[in-house]
matplotlib code that plots the C-alpha trace (Angstrom):
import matplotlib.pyplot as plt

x = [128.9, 124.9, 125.4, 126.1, 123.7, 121.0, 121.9, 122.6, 119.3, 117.4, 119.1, 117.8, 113.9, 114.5, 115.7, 112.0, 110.6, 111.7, 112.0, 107.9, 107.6, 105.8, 108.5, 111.1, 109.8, 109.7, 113.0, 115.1, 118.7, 117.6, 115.7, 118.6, 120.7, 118.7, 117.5, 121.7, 122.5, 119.4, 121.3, 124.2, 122.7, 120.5, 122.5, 123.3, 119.8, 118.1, 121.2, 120.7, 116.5, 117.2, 119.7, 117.2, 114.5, 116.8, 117.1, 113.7, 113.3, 115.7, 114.6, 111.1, 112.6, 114.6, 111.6, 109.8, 112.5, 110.6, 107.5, 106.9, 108.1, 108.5, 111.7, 111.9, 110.7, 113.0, 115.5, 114.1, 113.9, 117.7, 118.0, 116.5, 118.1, 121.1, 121.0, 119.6, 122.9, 124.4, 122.6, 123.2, 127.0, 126.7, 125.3, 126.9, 130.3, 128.4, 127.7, 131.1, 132.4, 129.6, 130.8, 133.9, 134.5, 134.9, 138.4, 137.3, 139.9, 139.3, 137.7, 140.7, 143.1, 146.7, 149.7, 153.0, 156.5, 158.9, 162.7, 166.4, 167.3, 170.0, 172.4, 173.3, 173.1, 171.5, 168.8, 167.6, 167.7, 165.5, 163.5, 162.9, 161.5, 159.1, 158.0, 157.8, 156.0, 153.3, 152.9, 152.3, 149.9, 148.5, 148.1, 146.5, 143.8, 142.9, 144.7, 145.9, 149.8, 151.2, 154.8, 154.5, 158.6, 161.6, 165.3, 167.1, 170.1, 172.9, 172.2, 168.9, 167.6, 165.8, 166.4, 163.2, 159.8, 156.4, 153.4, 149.9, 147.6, 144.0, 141.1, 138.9, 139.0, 143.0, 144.3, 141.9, 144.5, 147.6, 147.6, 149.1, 152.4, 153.4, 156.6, 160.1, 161.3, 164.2, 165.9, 168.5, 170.5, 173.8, 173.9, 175.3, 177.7, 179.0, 181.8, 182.7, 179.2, 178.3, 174.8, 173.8, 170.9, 169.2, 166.3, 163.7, 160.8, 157.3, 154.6, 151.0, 148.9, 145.1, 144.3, 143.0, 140.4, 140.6, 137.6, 140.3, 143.4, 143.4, 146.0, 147.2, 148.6, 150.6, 152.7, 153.9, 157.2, 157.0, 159.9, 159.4, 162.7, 163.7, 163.0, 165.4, 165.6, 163.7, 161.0, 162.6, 163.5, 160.6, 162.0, 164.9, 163.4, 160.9, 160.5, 157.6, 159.1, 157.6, 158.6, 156.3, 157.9, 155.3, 157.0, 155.0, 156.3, 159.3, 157.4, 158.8, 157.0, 158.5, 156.6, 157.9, 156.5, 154.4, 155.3, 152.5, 153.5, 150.0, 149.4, 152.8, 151.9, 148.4, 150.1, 152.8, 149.7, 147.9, 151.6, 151.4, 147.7, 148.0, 151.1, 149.7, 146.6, 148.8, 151.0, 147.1, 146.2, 149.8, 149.1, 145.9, 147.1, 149.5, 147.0, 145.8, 146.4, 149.9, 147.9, 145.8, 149.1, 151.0, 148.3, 148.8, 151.6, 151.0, 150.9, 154.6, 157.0, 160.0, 159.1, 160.3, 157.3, 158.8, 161.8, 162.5, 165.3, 166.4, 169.1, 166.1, 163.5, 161.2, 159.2, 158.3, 155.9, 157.0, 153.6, 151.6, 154.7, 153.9, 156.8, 155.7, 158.3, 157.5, 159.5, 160.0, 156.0, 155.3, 158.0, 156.1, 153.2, 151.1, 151.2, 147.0, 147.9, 149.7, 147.0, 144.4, 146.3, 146.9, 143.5, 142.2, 144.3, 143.2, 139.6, 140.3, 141.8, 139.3, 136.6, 137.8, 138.5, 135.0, 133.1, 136.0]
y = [117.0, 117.3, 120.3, 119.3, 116.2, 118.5, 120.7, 117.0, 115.9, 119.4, 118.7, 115.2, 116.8, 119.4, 116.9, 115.4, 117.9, 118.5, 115.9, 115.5, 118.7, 118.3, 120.1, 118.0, 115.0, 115.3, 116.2, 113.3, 114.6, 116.7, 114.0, 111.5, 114.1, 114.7, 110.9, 110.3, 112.9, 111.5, 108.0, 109.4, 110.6, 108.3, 106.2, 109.2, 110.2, 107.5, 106.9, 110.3, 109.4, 106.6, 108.6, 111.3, 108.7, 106.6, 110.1, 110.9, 107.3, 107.2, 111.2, 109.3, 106.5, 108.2, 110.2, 107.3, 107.2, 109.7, 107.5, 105.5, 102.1, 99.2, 98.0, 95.1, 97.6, 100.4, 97.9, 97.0, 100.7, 101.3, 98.4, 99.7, 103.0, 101.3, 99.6, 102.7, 104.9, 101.9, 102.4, 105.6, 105.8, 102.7, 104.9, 107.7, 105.7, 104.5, 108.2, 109.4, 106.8, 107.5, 111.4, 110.6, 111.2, 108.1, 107.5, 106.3, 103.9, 101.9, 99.0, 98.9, 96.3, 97.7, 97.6, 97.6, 98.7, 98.3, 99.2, 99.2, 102.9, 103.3, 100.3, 98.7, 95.1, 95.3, 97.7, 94.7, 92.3, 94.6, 95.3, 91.3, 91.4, 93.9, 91.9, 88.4, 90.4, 92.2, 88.5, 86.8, 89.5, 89.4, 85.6, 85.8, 88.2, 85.6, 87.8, 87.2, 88.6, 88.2, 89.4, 91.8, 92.5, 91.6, 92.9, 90.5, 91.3, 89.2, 88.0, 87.5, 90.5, 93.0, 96.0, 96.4, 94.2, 95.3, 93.5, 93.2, 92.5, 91.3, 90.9, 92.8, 96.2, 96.2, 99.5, 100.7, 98.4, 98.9, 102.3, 103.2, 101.5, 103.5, 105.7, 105.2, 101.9, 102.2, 99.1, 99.2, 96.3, 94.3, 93.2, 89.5, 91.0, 93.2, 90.9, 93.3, 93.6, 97.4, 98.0, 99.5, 101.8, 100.7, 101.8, 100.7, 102.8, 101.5, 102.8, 101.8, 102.8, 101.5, 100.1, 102.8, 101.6, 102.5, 105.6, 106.8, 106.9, 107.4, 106.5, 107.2, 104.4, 107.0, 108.2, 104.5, 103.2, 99.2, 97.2, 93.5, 90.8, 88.1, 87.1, 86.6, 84.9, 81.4, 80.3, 77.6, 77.0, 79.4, 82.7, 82.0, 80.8, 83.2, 86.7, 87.5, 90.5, 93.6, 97.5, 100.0, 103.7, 106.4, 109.2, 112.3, 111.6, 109.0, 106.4, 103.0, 100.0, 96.3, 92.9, 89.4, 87.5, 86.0, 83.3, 85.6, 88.5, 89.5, 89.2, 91.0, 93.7, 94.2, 94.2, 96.8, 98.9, 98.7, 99.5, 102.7, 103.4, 102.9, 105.4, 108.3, 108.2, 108.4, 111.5, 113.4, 112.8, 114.5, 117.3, 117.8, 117.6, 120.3, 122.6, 122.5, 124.4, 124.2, 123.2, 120.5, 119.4, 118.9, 116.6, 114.5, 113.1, 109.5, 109.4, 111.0, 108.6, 110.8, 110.5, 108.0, 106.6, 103.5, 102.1, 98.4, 98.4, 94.4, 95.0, 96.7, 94.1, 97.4, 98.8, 102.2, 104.0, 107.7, 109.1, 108.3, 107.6, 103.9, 101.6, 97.9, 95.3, 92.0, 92.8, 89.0, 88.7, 91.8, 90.8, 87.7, 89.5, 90.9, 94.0, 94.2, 96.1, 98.9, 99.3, 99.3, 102.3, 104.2, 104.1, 104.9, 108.2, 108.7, 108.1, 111.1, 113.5, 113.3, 113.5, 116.6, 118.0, 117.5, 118.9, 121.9]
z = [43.6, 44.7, 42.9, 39.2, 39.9, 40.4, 36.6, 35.1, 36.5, 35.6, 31.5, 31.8, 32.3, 29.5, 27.4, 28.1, 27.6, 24.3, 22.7, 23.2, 21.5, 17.9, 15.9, 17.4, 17.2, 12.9, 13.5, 12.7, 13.3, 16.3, 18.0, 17.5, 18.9, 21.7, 22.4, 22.9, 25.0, 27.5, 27.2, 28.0, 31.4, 31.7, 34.5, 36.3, 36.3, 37.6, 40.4, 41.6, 42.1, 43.9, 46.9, 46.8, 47.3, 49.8, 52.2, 52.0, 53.3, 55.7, 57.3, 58.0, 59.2, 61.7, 62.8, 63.6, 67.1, 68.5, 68.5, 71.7, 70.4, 72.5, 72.1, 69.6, 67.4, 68.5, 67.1, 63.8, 63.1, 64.1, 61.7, 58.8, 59.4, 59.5, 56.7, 54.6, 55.6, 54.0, 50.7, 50.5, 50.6, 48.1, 45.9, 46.5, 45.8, 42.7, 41.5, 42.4, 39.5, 37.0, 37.3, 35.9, 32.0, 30.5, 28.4, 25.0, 24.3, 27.2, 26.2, 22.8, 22.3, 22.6, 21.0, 23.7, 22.6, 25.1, 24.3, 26.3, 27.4, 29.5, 30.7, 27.6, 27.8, 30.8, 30.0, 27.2, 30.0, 31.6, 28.5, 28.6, 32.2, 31.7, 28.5, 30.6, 33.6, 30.8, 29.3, 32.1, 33.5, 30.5, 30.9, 34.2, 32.7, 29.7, 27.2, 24.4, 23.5, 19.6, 19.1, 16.3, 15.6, 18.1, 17.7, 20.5, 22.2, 22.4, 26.1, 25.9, 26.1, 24.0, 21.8, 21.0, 21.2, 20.3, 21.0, 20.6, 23.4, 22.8, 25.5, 27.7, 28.6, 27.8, 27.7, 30.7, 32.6, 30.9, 30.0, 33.4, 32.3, 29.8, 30.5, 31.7, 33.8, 35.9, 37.4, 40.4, 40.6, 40.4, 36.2, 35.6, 33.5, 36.5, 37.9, 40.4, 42.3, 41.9, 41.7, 37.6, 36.9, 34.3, 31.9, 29.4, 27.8, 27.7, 25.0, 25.4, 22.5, 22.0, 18.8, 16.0, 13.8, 9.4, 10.6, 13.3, 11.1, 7.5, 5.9, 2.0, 0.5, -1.5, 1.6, 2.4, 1.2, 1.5, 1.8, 1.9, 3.4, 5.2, 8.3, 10.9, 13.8, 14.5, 12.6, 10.4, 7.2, 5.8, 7.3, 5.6, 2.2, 1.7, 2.1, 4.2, 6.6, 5.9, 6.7, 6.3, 6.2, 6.5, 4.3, 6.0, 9.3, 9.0, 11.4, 10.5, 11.3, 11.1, 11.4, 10.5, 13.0, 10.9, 8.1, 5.8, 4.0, 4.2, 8.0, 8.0, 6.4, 8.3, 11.4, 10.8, 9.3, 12.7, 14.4, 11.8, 12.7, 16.4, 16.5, 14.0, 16.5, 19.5, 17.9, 17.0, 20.6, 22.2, 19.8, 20.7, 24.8, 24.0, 22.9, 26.4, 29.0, 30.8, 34.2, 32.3, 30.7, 34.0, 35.0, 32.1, 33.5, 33.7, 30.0, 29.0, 27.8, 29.1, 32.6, 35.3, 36.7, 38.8, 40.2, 40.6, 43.2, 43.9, 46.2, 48.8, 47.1, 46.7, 43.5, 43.7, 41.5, 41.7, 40.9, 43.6, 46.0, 46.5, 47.1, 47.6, 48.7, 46.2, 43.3, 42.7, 42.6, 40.7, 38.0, 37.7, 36.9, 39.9, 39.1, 40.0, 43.3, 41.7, 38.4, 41.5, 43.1, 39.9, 38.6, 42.5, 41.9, 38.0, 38.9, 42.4, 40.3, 37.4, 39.9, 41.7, 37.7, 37.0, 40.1, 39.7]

ax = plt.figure().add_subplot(projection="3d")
ax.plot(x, y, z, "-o")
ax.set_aspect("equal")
plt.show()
């Protein structure tokens, strides 16, 4: 790690240096180009000053033991050495972090799609938990959710929901979640008391903006319906449902939560938007390498990534081999323990990538 931080902090100086050079600095494009890249480090830069500063501080400090001291000041010096080994790993912890690539989607609103695999009926019961515990997390963080299109099982479950959640730094929490759910347990349906394995798939995608996506309004097929479902006597008066099909690709988007046709519309363009982006990003992944892709892991919607077994009250998140025993809590939203973990192990592994 000291390492890299010395070549970050050695690009930092001939960043300085050139950007005080005359034929630079009549240079718009290069100096802009240049003036960002020093932002970029910036933080780094002046983090990595302060530890070298902080040892420099600390060797004289400790060298100041072999002094004769009485002892009242033998102790204030143990102190302040003390208390600089504490600074440093502070910082050191703080540089670890700042080393990491930042994901730019992190700070994006998301759209959630959660649908029944597995289990029939019970898989949309299922499909409804993981809905109630998202909200309710969701609720806890001062987010905002808006159902964009629901397709409700008979029992109270869910075919299909998708979602929009709104608020701070969303999908740096949230994007951990996406993947396959599996649930362990005895169904209500199940009059005999064998315990069902059940699944549901979870998609996570951040929010594309018009310059991320664009989208020709000669490749869409509109439809516009009737609502279903609740809602009142306008769903069923007035047609305000709208499916998008994106001809290129066959993506279909729905949204009729809303009473406008317009908002409807918007919406199910976002859905489209959010999930061309998402497809650009997998095919860029698969470009990579097959070691980079196997590290990718936490991101493919094929793979089980945790296990909600009721009859041993246990979750277990298969990618980092945690297994907590509060399923009745994490259902009802406290999930913060596992994000915590995952994004511990994220933050590791892109760490030890970058320092590779």
């Amino acid at each position: 790690m000291w390492e890299k931080l010395k070549k970050v902090d050695k690009r930092y100086r001939d960043i300085e240096e050139e950007i005080a050079r005359p034929e630079v600095a009549t240079n718009p494009s290069q100096l802009q180009k240049l003036a960002k890249e020093r932002a970029e480090l910036e933080d780094v830069v002046n983090m990595y000053r302060e530890y070298e500063a902080t040892s420099k501080s600390l060797e004289e400090t400790e060298s100041m033991l072999d002094d004769n001291l009485d002892d009242d000041m033998r102790d204030l010096v143990k102190q302040e050495i003390e208390d600089l080994h504490e600074k440093l790993s502070e910082i050191e912890e703080d540089l670890k972090v700042a080393l990491i690539p930042k994901d730019e989607n992190d700070e994006k609103d998301i759209i959630m799609e959660i649908r029944a695999g597995a289990g029939g009926d019970e898989a949309g019961l299922f499909a409804a938990d993981l809905f109630r515990m998202y909200s309710r997390y969701a609720q806890e963080q001062g987010w905002n959710v808006e159902i964009i299109n629901a397709n409700e099982s008979g029992i109270g479950g869910f075919k299909e929901v998708v979602f929009e959640v709104k608020g701070k730094n969303v999908f740096s929490r949230l994007k951990y979640e996406r993947g396959v759910h599996r649930v362990q347990r005895v169904p209500v349906t199940e009059s005999s008391g064998r315990i069902h394995t059940s699944t549901a798939t979870v998609a996570v995608l951040p929010e594309a903006d018009e310059v991320d996506v664009d989208i020709n309004s000669d490749d869409l097929r509109i439809d516009i319906f009737h609502s279903g479902g609740a809602g009142g006597q306008n769903v069923n008066k007035v047609a305000t449902a709208v499916r998008i099909i994106h001809i290129p690709t066959g993506i279909v988007t729905v949204c009729q939560d809303e009473r406008s046709q317009l908002r409807n519309k918007n919406k199910a363009i976002a859905v489209l938007r959010a999930r061309l982006l998402d497809i650009e990003k997998m095919r860029q992944e698969e470009e990579m390498g097959e070691e980079r892709r196997s590290q990718l892991g936490t991101g493919d919607r094929s793979e089980k990534i945790r296990t909600y077994n009721f009859p041993q009250d246990r979750v277990t998140d298969h990618r980092i081999g945690l297994s907590l025993h509060n399923l009745e809590g994490i259902l009802e939203g406290n999930i913060d323990e596992l994000i915590d973990a995952l994004a511990t192990d994220d933050r590791a592994r892109l760490l030890q990538e970058q320092l590779a």
